[in-house]
C-alpha positions as CSV (number, residue, x, y, z in Angstrom):
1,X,0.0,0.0,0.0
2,X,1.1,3.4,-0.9
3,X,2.1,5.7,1.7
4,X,1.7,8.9,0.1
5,X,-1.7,10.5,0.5
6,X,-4.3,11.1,-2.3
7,X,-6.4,13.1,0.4
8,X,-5.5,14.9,3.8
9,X,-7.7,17.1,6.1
10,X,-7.2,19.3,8.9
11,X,-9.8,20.8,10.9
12,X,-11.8,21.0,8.2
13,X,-15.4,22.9,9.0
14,X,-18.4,23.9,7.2
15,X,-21.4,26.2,8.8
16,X,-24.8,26.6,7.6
17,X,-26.6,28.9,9.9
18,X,-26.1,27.4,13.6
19,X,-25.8,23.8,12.5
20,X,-21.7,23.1,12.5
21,X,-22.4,20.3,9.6
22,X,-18.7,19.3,9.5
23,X,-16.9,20.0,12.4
24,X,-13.3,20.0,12.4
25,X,-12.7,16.8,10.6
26,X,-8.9,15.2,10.2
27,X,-9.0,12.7,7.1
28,X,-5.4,11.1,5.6
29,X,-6.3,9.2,2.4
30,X,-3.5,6.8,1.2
31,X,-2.8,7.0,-2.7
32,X,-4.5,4.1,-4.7
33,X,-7.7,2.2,-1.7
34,X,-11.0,2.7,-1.0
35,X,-11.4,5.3,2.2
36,X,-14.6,4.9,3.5
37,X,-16.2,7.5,5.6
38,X,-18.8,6.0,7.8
39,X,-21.9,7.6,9.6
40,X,-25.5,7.9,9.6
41,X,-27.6,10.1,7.5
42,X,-27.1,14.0,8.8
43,X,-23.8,12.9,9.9
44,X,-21.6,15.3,7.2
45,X,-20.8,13.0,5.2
46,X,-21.9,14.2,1.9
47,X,-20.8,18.1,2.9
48,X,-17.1,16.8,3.4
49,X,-17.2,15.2,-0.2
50,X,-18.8,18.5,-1.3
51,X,-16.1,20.3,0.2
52,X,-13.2,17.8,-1.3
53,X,-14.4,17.9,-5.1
54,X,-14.3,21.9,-4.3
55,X,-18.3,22.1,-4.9
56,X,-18.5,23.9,-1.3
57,X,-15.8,26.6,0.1
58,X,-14.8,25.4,3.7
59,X,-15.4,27.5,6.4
60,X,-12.2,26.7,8.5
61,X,-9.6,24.1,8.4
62,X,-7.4,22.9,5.0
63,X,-7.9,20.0,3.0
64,X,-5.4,18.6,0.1
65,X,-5.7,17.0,-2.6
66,X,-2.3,15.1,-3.7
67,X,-1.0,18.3,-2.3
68,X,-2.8,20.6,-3.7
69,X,-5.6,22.8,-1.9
70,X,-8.9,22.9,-2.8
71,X,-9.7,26.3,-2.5
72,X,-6.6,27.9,-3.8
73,X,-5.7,25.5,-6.0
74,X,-9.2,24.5,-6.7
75,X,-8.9,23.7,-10.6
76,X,-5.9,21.7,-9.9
77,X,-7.8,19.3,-7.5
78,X,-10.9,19.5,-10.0
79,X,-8.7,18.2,-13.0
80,X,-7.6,15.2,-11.0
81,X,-11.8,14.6,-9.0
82,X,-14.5,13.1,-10.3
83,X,-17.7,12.5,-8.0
84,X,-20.8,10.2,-8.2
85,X,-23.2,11.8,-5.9
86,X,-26.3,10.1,-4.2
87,X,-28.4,10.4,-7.7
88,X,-28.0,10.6,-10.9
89,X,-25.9,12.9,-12.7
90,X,-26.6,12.0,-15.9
91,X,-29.2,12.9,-18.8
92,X,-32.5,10.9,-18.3
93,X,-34.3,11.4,-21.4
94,X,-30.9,10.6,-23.3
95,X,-29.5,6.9,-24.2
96,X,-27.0,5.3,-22.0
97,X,-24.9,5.5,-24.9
98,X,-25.8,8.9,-25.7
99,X,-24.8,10.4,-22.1
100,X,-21.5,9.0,-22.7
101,X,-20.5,10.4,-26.5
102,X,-21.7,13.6,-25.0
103,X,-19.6,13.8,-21.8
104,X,-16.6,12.2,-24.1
105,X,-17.3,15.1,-26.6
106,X,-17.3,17.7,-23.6
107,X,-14.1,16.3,-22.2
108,X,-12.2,16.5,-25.5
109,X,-12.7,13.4,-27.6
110,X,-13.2,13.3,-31.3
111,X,-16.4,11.5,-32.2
112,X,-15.1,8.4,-33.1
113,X,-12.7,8.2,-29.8
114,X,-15.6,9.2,-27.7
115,X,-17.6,6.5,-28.9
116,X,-15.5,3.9,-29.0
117,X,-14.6,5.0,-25.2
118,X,-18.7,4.6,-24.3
119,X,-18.7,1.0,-26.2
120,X,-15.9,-0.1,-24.1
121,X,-17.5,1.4,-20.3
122,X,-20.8,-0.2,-21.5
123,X,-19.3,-3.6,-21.9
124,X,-17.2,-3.5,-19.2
125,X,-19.7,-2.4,-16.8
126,X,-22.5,-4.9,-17.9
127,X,-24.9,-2.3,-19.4
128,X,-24.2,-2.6,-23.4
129,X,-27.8,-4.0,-23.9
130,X,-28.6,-0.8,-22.0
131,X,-26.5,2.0,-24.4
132,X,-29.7,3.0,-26.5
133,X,-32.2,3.2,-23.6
134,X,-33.4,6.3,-22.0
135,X,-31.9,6.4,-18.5
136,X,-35.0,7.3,-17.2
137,X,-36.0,4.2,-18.1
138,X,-33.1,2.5,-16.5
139,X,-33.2,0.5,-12.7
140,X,-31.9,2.2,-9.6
141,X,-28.1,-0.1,-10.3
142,X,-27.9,0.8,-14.0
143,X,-28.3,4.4,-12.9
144,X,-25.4,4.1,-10.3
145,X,-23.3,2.5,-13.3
146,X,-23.6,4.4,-15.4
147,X,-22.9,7.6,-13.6
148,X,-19.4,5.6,-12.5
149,X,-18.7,4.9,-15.8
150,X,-19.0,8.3,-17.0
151,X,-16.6,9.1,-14.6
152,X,-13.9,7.3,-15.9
153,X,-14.4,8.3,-19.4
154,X,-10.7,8.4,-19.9
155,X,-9.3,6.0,-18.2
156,X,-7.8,3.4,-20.2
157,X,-8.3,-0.8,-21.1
158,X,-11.7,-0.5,-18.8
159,X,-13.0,-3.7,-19.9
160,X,-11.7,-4.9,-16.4
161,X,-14.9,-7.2,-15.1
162,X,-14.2,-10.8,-15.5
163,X,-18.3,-11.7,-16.0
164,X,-19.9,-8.6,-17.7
165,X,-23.3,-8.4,-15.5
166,X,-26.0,-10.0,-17.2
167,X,-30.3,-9.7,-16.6
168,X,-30.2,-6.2,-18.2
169,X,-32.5,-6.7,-21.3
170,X,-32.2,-5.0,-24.0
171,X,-31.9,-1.6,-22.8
172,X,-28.3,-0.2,-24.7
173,X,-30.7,2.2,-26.9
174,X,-33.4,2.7,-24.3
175,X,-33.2,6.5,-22.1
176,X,-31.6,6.4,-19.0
177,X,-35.0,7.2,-17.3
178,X,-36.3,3.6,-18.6
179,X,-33.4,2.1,-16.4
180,X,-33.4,0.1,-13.4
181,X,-31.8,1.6,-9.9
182,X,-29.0,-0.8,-10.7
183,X,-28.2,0.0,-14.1
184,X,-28.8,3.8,-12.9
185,X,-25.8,3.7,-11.0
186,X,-23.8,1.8,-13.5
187,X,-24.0,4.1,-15.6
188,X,-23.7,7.3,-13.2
189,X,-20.0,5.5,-12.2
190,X,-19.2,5.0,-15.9
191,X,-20.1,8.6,-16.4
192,X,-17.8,9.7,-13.7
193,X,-14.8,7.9,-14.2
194,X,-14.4,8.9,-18.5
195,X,-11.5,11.0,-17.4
196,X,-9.1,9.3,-15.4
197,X,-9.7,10.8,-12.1
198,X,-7.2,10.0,-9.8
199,X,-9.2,10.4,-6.9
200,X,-13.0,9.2,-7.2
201,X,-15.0,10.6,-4.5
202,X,-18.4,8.0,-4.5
203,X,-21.4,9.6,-2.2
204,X,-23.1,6.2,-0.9
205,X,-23.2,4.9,-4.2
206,X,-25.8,1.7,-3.4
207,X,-28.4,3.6,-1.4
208,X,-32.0,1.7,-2.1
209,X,-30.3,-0.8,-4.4
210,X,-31.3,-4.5,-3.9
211,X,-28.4,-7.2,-3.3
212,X,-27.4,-7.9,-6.6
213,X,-27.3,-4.5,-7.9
214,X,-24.6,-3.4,-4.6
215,X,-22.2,-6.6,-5.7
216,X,-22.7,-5.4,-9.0
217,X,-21.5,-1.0,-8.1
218,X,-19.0,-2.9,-5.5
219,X,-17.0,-5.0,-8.3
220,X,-16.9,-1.7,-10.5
221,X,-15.5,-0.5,-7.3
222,X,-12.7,-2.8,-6.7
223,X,-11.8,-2.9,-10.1
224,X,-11.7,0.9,-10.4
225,X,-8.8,1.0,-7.7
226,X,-7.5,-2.2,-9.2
227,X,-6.5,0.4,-11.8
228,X,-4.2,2.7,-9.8
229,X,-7.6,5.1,-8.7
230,X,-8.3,6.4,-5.0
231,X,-11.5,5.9,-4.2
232,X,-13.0,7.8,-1.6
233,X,-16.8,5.8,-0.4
234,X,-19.3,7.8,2.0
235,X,-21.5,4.7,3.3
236,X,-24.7,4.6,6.1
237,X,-23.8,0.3,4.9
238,X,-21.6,-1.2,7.7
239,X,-21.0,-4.5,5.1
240,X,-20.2,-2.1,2.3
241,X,-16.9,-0.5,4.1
242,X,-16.2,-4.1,5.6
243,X,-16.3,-5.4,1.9
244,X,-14.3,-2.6,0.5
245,X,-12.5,0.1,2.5
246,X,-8.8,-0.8,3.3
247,X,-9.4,2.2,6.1
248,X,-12.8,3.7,7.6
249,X,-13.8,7.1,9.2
250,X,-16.3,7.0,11.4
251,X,-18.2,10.1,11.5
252,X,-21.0,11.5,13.9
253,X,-22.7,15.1,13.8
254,X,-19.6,16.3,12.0
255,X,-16.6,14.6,14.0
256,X,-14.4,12.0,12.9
257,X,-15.4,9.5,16.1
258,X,-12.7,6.9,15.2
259,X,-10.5,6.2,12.5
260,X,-8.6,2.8,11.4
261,X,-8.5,0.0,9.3
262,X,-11.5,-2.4,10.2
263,X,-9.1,-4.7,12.5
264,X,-8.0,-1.5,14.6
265,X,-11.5,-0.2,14.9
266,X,-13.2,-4.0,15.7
267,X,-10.1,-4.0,18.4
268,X,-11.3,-0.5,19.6
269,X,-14.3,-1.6,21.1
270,X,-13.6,-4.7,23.2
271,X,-11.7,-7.9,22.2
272,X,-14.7,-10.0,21.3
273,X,-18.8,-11.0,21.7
274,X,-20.0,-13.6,23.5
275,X,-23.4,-15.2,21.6
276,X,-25.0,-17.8,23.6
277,X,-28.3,-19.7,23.3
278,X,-29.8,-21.8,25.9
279,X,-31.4,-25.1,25.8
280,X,-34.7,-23.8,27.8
281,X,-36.2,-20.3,27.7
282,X,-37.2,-19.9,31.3
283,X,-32.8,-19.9,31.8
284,X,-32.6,-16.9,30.9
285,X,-32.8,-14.6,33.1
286,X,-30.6,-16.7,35.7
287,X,-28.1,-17.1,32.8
288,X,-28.1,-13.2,32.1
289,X,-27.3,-12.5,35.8
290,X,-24.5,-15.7,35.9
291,X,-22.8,-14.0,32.6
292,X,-23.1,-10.4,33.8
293,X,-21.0,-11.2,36.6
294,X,-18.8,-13.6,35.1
295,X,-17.8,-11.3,32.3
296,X,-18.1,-8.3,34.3
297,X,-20.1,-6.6,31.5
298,X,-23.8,-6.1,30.0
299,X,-25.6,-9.1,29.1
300,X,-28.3,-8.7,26.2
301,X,-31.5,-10.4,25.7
302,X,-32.5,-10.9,21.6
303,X,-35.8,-10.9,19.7
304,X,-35.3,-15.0,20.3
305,X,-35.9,-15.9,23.2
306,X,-33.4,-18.1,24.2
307,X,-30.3,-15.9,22.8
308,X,-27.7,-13.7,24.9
309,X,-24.8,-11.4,23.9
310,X,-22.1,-9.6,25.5
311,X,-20.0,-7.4,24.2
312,X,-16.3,-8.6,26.1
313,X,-14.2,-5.5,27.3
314,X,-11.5,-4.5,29.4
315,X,-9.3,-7.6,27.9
316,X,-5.5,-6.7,25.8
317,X,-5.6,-9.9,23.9
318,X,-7.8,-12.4,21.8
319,X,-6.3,-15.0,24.5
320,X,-7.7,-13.1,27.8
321,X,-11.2,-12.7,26.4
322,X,-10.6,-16.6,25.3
323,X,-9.9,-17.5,29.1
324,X,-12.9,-15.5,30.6
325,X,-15.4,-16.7,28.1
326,X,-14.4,-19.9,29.0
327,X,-14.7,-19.5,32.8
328,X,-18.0,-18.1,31.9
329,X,-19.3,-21.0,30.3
330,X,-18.3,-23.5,33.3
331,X,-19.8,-20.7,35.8
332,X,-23.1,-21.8,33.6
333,X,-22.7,-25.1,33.8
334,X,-22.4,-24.9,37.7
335,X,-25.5,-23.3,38.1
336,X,-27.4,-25.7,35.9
337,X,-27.4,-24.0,33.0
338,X,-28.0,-25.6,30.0
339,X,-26.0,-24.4,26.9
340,X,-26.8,-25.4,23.1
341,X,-24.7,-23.0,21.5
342,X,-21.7,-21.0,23.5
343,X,-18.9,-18.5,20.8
344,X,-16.7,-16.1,21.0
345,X,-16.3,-14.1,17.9
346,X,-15.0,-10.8,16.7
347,X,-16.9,-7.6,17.1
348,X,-19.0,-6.7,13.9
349,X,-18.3,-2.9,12.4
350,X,-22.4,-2.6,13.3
351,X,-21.5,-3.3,17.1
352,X,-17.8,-1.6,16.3
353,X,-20.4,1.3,15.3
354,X,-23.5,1.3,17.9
355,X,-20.2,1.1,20.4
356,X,-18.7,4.1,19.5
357,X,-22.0,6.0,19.0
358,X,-23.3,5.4,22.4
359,X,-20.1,6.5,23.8
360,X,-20.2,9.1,22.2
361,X,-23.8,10.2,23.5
362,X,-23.1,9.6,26.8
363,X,-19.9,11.8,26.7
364,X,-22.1,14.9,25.2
C-alpha cells in the first residue's frame, strides 16, 4: 500500500446557519484504496465530499488534494476529482450510450474516440444491452453504473470485469430514465470515471439498491482501484466498508469519532462478543445474571428468546477474552445451565459502530 496521500484534512469545518455540519474533521487518504467515511444520515458526510471535489468553500480548516488545496488551487484538485453523488448525474431522457458520447465530446474526444470510449465502459460495466435506452428508463443499479462509468471516461483498457453483469434486457438504446436503480448507477459510475480521475469521490453509491445490484456498483469499485484510482466511499452500509474500505472514518454530527483500518477499529471496542443460546427459555434470566457477573459486563436479551450477547471488554488480547469466556461457560454449567450453542467471535463494524455512537452520547 502506498504511503503517500491522495487526500489529507485538517480541521476541516463547514457552517450553515447554527448547524456546524462538519466539524473539524482530520482525514489522511493513502494514494490508490478505498477510504470509506462511515456515519448515519445527517452525519456530514456528503458536505465533506462536497467540500473535497471543491463544490462547497470550507469555512475553517485545510484540505489537500495530492498536495494541492482545494480552494486555492481548486482547478488543480478538479482536474484530478470526479464524483458520483447520491443520484444521478446523468441525462435521463438521453440513451445510456448517448450520455456517454456527450460527456466524451465535452471532455475532449473526437467523435469516433468518444464513442468507441462509451462501447468499451458499456461492456465493461455490464450495461451494453442498456447503451440505447433512455436512463430514465433505467433501474436504480444501472443508474449508479452508469454515472461511474461516466466518470472514468478516460481512463484506459476499462474492460476490467471478468463476467460482464448479465439480466439487463435489451436496454443499450433505451433512455436512461427507462433504467433500473441498478443500471442507474452503473451508468452514473461509468459517467464519472471517462476522465481518469485520480481520486473518485463516491457519495453512498448503493443507497436503495437490492443485493445484486450493490455486488454489482462494489466490483466496479474494486476494479476501479485495481486500476491505480483512489476511491473515496461515504457509506450509512456497515458491510459495504467491511467489503471494501482498506481504512474507515467513522463520523457522527460532523466529528471523525474513530478512524482505522476495520481490524484497529473492531479492536477498539472490546476484544470480542460472546453469543450464547440456551437449551430452555425460562434460563434466561438466571443465565443473564451468571454471565453479567462472570464477564463483568452487559448481558443482552434478543428478539429470540433463548439468545444472549455480550460485548467482552477491558481484555489486551484475543487469548484473555478466550480465558474469561471460558470460565464463563463452566460458571453456567455450575448453576445448571444448559448451553446449546456457547462463541466467542470478533466484534462486527455494526456493534464496532452502535459502540462508539453510544459513547459518544453519553460523553455529550
Amino acid at each position: 500500500m502506498s504511503t503517500e496521500l491522495a487526500i489529507e484534512t485538517t480541521g476541516l469545518v463547514k457552517v450553515f446557519g447554527e448547524n456546524r455540519a462538519v466539524d473539524g474533521i482530520d482525514l489522511a487518504v493513502p494514494t490508490g484504496t478505498v477510504y470509506g467515511v462511515l456515519g448515519p444520515n445527517g452525519a456530514g458526510k456528503t458536505t465533506a465530499v462536497r467540500m473535497l471535489a471543491t463544490l462547497l468553500r470550507p469555512d475553517g480548516g485545510t484540505a489537500r488534494v495530492f498536495g494541492k488545496d482545494v480552494v486555492k488551487d481548486a482547478d488543480a484538485v478538479r482536474s484530478r476529482v470526479s464524483l458520483t453523488g447520491q443520484y444521478a448525474s446523468v441525462d435521463e431522457d438521453l440513451t445510456g450510450s448517448e450520455n456517454l458520447i456527450l460527456l466524451g465530446r465535452l471532455l475532449g474526444h473526437s467523435k469516433p474516440a468518444a464513442r468507441d470510449r462509451a462501447d468499451q465502459l458499456l461492456d465493461g460495466f455490464g450495461l451494453s444491452d442498456a447503451a440505447g435506452r433512455q436512463v430514465k428508463n433505467y433501474s436504480g443499479g444501472m443508474r449508479r453504473r452508469i454515472d461511474i462509468a461516466a466518470s472514468i471516461l478516460n481512463t484506459p483498457d476499462v474492460l476490467f470485469l471478468d463476467e460482464p453483469t448479465t439480466g439487463l434486457g435489451d436496454a443499450a438504446g433505451r433512455q436512461v430514465k427507462n433504467y433500473s436503480g441498478g443500471m442507474r448507477r452503473r451508468i452514473d459510475i461509468a459517467a464519472s470515471i471517462l476522465n481518469t480521475p485520480d481520486v473518485l469521490f463516491l457519495d453512498e453509491p448503493t443507497t436503495g439498491l437490492d443485493p445484486r445490484s450493490r455486488n454489482q456498483v462494489w466490483d466496479i469499485v474494486r476494479a476501479v482501484v485495481a486500476h491505480g484510482t483512489t476511491v473515496l466511499q461515504t457509506t450509512q452500509y456497515l458491510d459495504e466498508a467491511d467489503q471494501l474500505a482498506s481504512r474507515i472514518a467513522v463520523i457522527d454530527h460532523g466529528k471523525v469519532i474513530a478512524e482505522g483500518t476495520k481490524g484497529e477499529l473492531k479492536a477498539s471496542v472490546g476484544a470480542g462478543t460472546v453469543h450464547v443460546r440456551l437449551r430452555e427459555a425460562g434460563q434466561r434470566a438466571e443465565a443473564q445474571k451468571v454471565l453479567a457477573l462472570a464477564l463483568n459486563t452487559d448481558v443482552q436479551t434478543e428478539a429470540d428468546p433463548v439468545a444472549l450477547t455480550a460485548r467482552m471488554e477491558g481484555q489486551s488480547s484475543d487469548r484473555g477474552a478466550a480465558e474469561q469466556a471460558g470460565r464463563a461457560l463452566a460458571e453456567l454449567a455450575r448453576c445448571g445451565i444448559t448451553v446449546d450453542n456457547f462463541s466467542l467471535g470478533q466484534p462486527s463494524l455494526d456493534e464496532v459502530f452502535l459502540a462508539l455512537t453510544d459513547k459518544k452520547g453519553v460523553a455529550a
